[in-house]
LOLO-92711 format. One record per residue (C-alpha): y negated, x, z negated; residue in one letter. Coordinates in steps of 0.02 Angstrom, whole numbers, always signed. Layout:
<torvexs>
<torvex py="Y" px="X" pz="Z" residu="a"/>
...
</torvexs>
This chain:
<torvexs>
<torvex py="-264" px="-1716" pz="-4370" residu="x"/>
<torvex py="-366" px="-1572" pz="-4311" residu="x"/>
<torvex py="-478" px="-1566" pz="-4178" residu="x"/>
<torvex py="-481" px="-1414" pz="-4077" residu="x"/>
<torvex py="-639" px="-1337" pz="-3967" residu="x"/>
<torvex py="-637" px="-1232" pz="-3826" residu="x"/>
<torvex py="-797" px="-1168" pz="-3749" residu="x"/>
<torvex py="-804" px="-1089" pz="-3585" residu="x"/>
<torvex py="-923" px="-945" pz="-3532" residu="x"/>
<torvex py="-1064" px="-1016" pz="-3440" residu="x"/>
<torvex py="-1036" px="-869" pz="-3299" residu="x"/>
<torvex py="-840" px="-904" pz="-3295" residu="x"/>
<torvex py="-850" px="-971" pz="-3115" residu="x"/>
<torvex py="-955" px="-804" pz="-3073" residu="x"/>
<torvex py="-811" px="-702" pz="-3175" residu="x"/>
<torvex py="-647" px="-775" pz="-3070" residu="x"/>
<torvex py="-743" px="-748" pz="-2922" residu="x"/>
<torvex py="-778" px="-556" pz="-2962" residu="x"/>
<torvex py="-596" px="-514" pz="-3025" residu="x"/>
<torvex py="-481" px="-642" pz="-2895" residu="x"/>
<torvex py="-609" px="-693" pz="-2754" residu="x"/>
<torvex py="-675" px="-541" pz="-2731" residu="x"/>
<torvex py="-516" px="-422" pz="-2710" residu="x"/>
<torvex py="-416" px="-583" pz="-2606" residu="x"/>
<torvex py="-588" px="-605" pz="-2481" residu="x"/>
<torvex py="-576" px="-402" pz="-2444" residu="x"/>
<torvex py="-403" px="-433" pz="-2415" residu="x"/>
<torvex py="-418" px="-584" pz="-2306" residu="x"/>
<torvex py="-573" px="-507" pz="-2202" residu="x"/>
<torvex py="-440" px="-346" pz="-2147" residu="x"/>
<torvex py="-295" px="-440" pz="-2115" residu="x"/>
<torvex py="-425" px="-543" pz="-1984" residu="x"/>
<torvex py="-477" px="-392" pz="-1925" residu="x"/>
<torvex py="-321" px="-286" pz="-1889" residu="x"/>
<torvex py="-260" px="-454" pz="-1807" residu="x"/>
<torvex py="-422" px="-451" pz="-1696" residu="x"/>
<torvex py="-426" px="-278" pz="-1656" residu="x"/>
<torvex py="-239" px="-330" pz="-1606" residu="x"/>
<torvex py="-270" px="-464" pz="-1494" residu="x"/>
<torvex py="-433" px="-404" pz="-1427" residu="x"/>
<torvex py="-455" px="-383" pz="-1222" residu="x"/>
<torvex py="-475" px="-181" pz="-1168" residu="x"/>
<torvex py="-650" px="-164" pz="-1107" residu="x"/>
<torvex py="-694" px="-101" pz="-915" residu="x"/>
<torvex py="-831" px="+8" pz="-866" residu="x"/>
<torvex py="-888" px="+0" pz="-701" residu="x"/>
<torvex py="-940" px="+183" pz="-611" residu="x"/>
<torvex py="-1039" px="+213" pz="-450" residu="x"/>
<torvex py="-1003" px="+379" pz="-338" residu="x"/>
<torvex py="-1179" px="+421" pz="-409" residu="x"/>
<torvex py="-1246" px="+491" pz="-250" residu="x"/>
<torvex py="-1424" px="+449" pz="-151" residu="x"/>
<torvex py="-1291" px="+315" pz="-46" residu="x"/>
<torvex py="-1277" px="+206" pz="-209" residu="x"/>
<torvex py="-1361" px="+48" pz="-177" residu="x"/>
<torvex py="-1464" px="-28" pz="-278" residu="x"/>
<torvex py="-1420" px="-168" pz="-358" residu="x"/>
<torvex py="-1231" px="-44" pz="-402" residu="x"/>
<torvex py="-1340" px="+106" pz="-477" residu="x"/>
<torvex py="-1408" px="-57" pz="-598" residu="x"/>
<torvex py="-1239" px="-96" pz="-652" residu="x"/>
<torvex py="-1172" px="+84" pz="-659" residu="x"/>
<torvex py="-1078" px="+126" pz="-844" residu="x"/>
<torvex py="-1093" px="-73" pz="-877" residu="x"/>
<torvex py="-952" px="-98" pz="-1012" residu="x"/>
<torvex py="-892" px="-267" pz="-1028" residu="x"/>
<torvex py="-711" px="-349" pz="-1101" residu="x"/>
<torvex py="-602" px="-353" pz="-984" residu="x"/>
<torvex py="-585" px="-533" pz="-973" residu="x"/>
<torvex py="-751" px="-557" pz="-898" residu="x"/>
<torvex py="-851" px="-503" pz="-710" residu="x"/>
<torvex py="-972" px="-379" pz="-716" residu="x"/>
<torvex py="-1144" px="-445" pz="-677" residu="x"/>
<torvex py="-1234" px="-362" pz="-531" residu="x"/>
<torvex py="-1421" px="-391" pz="-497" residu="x"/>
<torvex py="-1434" px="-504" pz="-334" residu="x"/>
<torvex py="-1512" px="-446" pz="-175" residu="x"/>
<torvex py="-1598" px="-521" pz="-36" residu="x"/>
<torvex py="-1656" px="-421" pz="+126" residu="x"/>
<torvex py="-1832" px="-443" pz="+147" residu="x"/>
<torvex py="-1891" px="-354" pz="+330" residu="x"/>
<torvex py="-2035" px="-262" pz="+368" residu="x"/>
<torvex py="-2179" px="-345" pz="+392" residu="x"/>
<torvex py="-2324" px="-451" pz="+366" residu="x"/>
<torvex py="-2342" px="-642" pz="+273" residu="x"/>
<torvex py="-2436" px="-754" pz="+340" residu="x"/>
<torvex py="-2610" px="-686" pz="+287" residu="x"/>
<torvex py="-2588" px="-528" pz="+363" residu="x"/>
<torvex py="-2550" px="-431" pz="+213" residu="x"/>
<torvex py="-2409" px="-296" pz="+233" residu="x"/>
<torvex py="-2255" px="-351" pz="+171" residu="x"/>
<torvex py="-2112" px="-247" pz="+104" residu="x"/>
<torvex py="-2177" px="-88" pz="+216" residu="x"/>
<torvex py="-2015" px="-24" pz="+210" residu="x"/>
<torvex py="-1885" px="-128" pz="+217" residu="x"/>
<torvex py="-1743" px="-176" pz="+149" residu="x"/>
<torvex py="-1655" px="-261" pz="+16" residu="x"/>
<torvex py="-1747" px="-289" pz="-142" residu="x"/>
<torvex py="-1690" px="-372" pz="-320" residu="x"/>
<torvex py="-1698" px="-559" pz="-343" residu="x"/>
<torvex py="-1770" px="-587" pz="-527" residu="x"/>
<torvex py="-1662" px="-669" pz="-651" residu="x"/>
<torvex py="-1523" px="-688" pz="-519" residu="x"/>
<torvex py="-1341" px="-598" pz="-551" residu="x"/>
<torvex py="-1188" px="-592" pz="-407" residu="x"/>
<torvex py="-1035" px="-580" pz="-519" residu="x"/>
<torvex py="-893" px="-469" pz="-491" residu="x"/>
<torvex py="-710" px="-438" pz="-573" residu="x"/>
<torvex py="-728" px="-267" pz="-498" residu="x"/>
<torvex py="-811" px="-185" pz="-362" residu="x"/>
<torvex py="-780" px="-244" pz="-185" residu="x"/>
<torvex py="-727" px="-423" pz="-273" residu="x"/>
<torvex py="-700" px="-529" pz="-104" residu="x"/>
<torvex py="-814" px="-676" pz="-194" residu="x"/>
<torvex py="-947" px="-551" pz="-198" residu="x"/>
<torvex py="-1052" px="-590" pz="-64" residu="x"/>
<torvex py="-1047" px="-455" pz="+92" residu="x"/>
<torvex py="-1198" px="-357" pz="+45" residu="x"/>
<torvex py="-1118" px="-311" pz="-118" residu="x"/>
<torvex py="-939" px="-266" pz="-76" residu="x"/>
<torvex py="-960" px="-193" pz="+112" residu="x"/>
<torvex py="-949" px="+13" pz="+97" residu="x"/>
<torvex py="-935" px="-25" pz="-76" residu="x"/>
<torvex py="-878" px="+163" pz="-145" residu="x"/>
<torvex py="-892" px="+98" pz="-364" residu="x"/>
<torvex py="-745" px="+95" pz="-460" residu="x"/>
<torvex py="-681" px="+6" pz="-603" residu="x"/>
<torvex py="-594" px="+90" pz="-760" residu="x"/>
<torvex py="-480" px="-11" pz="-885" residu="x"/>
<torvex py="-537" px="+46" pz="-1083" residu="x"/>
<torvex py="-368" px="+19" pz="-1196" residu="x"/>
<torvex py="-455" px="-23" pz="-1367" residu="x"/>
<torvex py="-621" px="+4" pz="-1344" residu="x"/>
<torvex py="-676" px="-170" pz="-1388" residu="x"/>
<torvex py="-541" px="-148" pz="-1527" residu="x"/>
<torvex py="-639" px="-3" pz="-1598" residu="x"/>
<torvex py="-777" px="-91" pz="-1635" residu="x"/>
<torvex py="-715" px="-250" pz="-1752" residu="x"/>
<torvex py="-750" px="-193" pz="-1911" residu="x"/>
<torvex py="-777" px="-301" pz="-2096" residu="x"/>
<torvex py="-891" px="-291" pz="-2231" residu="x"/>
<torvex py="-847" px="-264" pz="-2402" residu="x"/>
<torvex py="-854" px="-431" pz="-2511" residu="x"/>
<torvex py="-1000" px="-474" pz="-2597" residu="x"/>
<torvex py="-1018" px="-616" pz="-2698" residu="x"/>
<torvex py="-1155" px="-766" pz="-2634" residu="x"/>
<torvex py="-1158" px="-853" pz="-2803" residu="x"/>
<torvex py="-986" px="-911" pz="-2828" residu="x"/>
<torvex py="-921" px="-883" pz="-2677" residu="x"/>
<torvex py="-836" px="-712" pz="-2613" residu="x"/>
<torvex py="-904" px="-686" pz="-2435" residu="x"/>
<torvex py="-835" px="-535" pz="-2315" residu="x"/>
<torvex py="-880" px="-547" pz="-2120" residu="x"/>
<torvex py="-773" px="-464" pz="-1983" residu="x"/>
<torvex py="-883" px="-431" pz="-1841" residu="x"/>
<torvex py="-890" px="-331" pz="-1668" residu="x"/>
<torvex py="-1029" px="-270" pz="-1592" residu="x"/>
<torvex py="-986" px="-254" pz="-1403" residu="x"/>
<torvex py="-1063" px="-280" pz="-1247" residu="x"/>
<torvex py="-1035" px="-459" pz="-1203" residu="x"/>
<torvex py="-920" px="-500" pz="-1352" residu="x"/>
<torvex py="-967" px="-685" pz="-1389" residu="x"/>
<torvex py="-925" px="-732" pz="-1220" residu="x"/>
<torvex py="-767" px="-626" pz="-1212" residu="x"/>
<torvex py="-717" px="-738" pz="-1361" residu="x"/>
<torvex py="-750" px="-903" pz="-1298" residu="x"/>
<torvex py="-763" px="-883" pz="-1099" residu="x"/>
<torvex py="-878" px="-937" pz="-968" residu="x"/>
<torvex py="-893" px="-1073" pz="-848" residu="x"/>
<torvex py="-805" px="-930" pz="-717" residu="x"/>
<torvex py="-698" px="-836" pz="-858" residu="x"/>
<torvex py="-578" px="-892" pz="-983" residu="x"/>
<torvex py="-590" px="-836" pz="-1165" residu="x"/>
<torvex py="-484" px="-692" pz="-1256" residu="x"/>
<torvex py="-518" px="-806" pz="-1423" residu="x"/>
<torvex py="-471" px="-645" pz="-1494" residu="x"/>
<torvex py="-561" px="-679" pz="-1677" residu="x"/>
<torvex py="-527" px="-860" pz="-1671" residu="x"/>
<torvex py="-335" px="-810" pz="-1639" residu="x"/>
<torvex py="-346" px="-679" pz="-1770" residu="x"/>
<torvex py="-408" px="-796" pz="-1912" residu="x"/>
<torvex py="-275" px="-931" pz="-1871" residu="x"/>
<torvex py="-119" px="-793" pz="-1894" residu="x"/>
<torvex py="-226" px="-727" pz="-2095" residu="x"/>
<torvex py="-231" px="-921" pz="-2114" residu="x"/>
<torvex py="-38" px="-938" pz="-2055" residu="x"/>
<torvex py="+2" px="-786" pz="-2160" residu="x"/>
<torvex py="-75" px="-876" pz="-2323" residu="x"/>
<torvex py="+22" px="-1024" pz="-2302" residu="x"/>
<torvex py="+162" px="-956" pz="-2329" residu="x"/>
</torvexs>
């Protein structure tokens, strides 16, 4: 009875990889994006009247872009008076209200009624929905092989993306990519 020998290329796992894993990952990594760009929020942009009557703290958040699904952040403002402290020095000479550092009011749009009454009253801003334009920007990367492994990425680079996806303790998440790789995962199952 003979005996009979097969030997394998040493680079055979490297070899499938290039000629199936390669072409299937590309394929995978558009179907999750098309689905993403597909389930995606629109983005808003938020736009003062861009006059000398803009207040502060709304000429700071003037052509912020953000998904939809979350509230524009506004720079906080306290009134501080005219003045002196207490050891004598002149205090705010003007006037008026000034930014409080690190601190954000946040607003669905302008004139938001939980925005507190220094930010909404004679608020004049507006708010414009953007169809797509967070969908415009989820793009892939070809595949590339990572040593047996075929890797492609999809990706977005948007303002405020990450917490679009998964939310905030005020805002819920789009969970536009996460939704986007369950329906390619669906698809392959059957």
């Amino acid at each position: 009875m003979g005996v009979t020998r097969v030997e394998l290329d040493r680079d055979l796992d490297q070899k499938v990889a290039m000629r199936i894993g390669l072409p299937a990952a590309g394929r995978l990594a558009e179907r999750v994006q098309r689905a993403a760009q597909r389930l995606a929020p629109p983005g808003k942009l938020w736009v003062t009247a861009h006059d000398e009557r803009v207040r502060y703290s709304h000429r700071e958040t003037d052509a912020q872009m953000i998904p939809a699904n979350l509230r524009y952040k506004l720079p906080a403002v306290v009134y501080v008076r005219k003045g002196r402290d207490e050891h004598g020095k002149a205090r705010n000479p003007e006037g008026g209200w000034k930014p409080v550092p690190g601190r954000h009011d946040l607003a669905r749009f302008p004139r938001d009624p939980e925005l507190p009454i220094e930010q909404r009253a004679n608020c004049r801003c507006a708010s414009f929905e953007l169809p797509g334009a967070l969908a415009r920007t989820i793009f892939t990367t070809p595949a590339v092989l990572r040593g047996a492994a075929a890797v492609a990425q999809v990706y977005t680079r948007f303002p405020r993306a990450a917490e679009s996806e998964t939310g905030t303790s005020r805002d819920r998440g789009a969970h536009f990519m996460a939704g986007a790789l369950r329906e390619a995962a669906a698809g392959m199952r059957r």
